[in-house]
N, C-alpha and C positions, 0 to 999 in steps of 0.2 A: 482425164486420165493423166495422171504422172507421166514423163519420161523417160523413166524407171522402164515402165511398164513398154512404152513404143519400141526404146532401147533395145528390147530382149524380146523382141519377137524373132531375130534372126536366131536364137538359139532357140526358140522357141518348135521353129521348124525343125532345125537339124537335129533336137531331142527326139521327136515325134517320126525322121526319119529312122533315126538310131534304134528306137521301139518299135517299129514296125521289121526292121530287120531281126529282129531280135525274136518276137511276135510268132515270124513263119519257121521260124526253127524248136518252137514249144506252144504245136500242137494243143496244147490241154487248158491254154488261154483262150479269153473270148476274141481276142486281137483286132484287126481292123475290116473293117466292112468299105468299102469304095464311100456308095450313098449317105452312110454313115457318115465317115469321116468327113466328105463334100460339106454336110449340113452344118458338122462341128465347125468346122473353119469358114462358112457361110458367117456363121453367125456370131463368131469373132470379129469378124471382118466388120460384120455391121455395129456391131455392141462398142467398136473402136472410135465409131463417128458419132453414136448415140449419146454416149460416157464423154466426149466432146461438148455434147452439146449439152448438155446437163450442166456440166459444169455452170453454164454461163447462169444457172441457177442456185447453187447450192455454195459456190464460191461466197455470193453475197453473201445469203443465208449464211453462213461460216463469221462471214466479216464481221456481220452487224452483229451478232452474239456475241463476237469475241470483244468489240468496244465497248459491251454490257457485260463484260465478264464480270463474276461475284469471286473469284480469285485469281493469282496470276502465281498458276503453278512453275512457267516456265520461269519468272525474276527469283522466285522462290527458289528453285533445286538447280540453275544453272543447266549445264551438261546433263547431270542424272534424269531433268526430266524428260528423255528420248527415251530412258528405260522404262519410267512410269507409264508414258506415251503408248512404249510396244503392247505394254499389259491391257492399259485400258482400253485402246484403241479396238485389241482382241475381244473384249468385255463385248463391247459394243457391237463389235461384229459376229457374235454369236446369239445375242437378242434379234438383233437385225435378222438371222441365218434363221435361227428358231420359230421366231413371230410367222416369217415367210413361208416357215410348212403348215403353223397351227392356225393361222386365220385364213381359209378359202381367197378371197377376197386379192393377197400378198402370195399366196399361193398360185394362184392364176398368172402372177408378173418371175415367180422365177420356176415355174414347172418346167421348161423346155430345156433348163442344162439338167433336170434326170429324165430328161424322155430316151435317150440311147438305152440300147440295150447290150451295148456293146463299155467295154471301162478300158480304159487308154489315153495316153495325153492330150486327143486330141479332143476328149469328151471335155477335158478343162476347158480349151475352148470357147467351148458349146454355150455362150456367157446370154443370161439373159436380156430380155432388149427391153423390161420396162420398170429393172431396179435400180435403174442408173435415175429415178423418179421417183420411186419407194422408199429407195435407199436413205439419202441423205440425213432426216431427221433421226435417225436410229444415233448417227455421230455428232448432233447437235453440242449434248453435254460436254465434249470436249472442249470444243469453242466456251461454252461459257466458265470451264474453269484455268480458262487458261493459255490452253492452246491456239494458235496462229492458226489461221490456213493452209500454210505452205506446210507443215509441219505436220498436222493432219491428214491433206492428201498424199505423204511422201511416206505417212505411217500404212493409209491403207495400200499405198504401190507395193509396199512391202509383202503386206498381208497377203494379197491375189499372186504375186510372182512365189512364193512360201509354198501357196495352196497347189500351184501348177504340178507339183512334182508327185503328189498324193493320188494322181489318179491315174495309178498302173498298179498291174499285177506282175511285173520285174519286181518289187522289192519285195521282201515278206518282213515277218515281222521284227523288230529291231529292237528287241530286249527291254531292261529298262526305261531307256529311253521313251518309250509306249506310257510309261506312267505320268508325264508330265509334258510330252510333245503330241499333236498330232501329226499322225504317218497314217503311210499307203493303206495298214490294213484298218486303221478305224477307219479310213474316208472310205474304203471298201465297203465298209457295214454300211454307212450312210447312202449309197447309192444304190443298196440292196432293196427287194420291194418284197423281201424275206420276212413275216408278220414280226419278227421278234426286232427285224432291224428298221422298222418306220421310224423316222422322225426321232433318231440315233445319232450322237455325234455332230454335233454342229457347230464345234469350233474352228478357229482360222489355224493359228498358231499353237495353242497351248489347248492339250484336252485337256486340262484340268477344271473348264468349266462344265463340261460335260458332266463329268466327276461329281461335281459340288451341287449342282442343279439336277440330278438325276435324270440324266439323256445319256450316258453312254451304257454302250453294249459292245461286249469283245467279237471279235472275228472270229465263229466257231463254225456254224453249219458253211456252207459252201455258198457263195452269194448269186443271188439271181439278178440281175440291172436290171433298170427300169421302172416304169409306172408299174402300180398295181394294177391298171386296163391303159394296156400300153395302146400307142394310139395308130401304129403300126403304116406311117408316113413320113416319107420325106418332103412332105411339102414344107416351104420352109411359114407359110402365111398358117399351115395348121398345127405344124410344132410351136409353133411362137403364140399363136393366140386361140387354141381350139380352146383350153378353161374357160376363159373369158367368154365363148361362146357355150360352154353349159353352163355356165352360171347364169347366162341371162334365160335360158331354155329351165334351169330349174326356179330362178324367180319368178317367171314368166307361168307358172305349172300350181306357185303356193298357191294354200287356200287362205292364208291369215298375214298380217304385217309381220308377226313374229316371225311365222316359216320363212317369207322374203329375208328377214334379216339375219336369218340361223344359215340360209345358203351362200350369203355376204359376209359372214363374222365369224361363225360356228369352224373348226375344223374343215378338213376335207374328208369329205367321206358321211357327213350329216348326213340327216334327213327327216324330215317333216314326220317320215310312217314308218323308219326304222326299215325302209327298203335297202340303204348303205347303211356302212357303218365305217367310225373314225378310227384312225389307226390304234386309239387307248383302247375303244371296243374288242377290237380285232386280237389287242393282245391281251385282255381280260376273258375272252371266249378261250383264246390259247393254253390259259393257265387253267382252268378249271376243269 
């Protein structure tokens, strides 16, 4: 983790305090839950030592790529390429973001920051504790065109301290700017388990990839948080790894190698006998 990121965890709190003040004076919010928020900042806390310790893998991985680079974007653009850097690095982390709702498998490693059913800053948080492991090769290709490592993990401190501010219902929506940034109300839809809003909006910085790749959806109906079968605990051992525990419950159930491997690869929401269905199902049932 950047220092970026350590940096700003004292305002990280007093934001979180400031919305909660804010929070009990408008009623009509989902606002804070004690247990709730306990868990979010549980799991902060850990994902801080985690993302630590990651590093001492992904660092290398970064390095060795970057002295096999096939270009060297940064001798090339000088300064400008910190601007190239913010876009692409974005790029990356919205493949990253997306793969992690559509393959079960990456799904299981970040399902715990949409388990709240509550939306608030402290739900940012709520960081998951096994894509600091998932993670890294999604931001591989930068390293080989170019980019350092330090410059990499200072693009994505960027990105996560960006993301922080997006997950409140203090701000509404914010005009234009909506068409080429991500805000509060698209990360709003994306935390929705509203059938129109699955696997919606999975930009860091710019929804313009959303846009181009056909995953956004505007903030219309009223958003409901959480899992589609919320898991309705604070344990922090069964927010963090209860997927991981039915995926091996529905491996463990196939009748064929393919089923086993449609419950590890397939969306969430597969299934062998069409007893579930994936979130494209659920919105193709919707439309008809």
């Amino acid at each position: 983790m950047s220092n970026l990121v350590l940096y700003s965890i004292p305002a990280f709190i007093v934001l979180v305090l400031l919305e909660l003040a804010w929070a009990r004076k408008h009623p009509e919010v989902q606002g804070y839950e004690t247990r709730d928020t306990f868990t979010s900042l549980s799991f902060g806390l850990i994902n801080v030592g985690i993302s630590a310790g990651a590093k001492f893998l992904s660092i290398p991985m970064f390095a060795l790529l970057y002295e096999h680079r096939v270009v060297d974007i940064v001798a090339a653009l000088g300064a400008w390429s910190w601007l190239v850097l913010l876009f692409a690095e974005d790029l990356c982390y919205y493949w990253f973001h997306r793969l992690h709702h559509e393959v079960r498998v990456l799904w299981a490693a970040h399902v715990n920051h949409h388990s709240s059913q509550h939306y608030n800053l402290s739900t940012a948080l709520r960081q998951p504790l096994l894509t600091p492991f998932t993670g890294p090769i999604f931001w591989a290709p930068l390293a080989l065109v170019g980019f350092p490592p330090a410059m990499i993990l200072t693009a994505q401190a960027v990105s996560l301290l960006y993301q922080f501010w997006l997950h409140t219902e203090a701000v509404d929506r914010l005009g234009p700017l909506e068409w080429i940034m991500n805000t509060p109300s698209h990360h709003r839809v994306h935390h929705g388990k509203n059938i129109p809003y699955l696997d919606k909006n999975h930009a860091g910085i710019f929804i313009l990839w959303d846009r181009l790749f056909g995953t956004f959806a505007r903030e219309e109906e009223k958003v409901v948080y959480g899992l589609t079968t919320d898991i309705k605990t604070f344990n922090l051992a069964k927010v963090g790894f209860h997927e991981i525990g039915a995926i091996s419950r529905d491996v463990a159930r196939a009748p064929t190698l393919g089923a086993k491997l449609g419950y590890l690869f397939a969306p969430p929401g597969w299934s062998h006998d069409g007893s579930t269905q994936t979130a494209t199902q659920l919105q193709r049932a919707l439309r008809r």
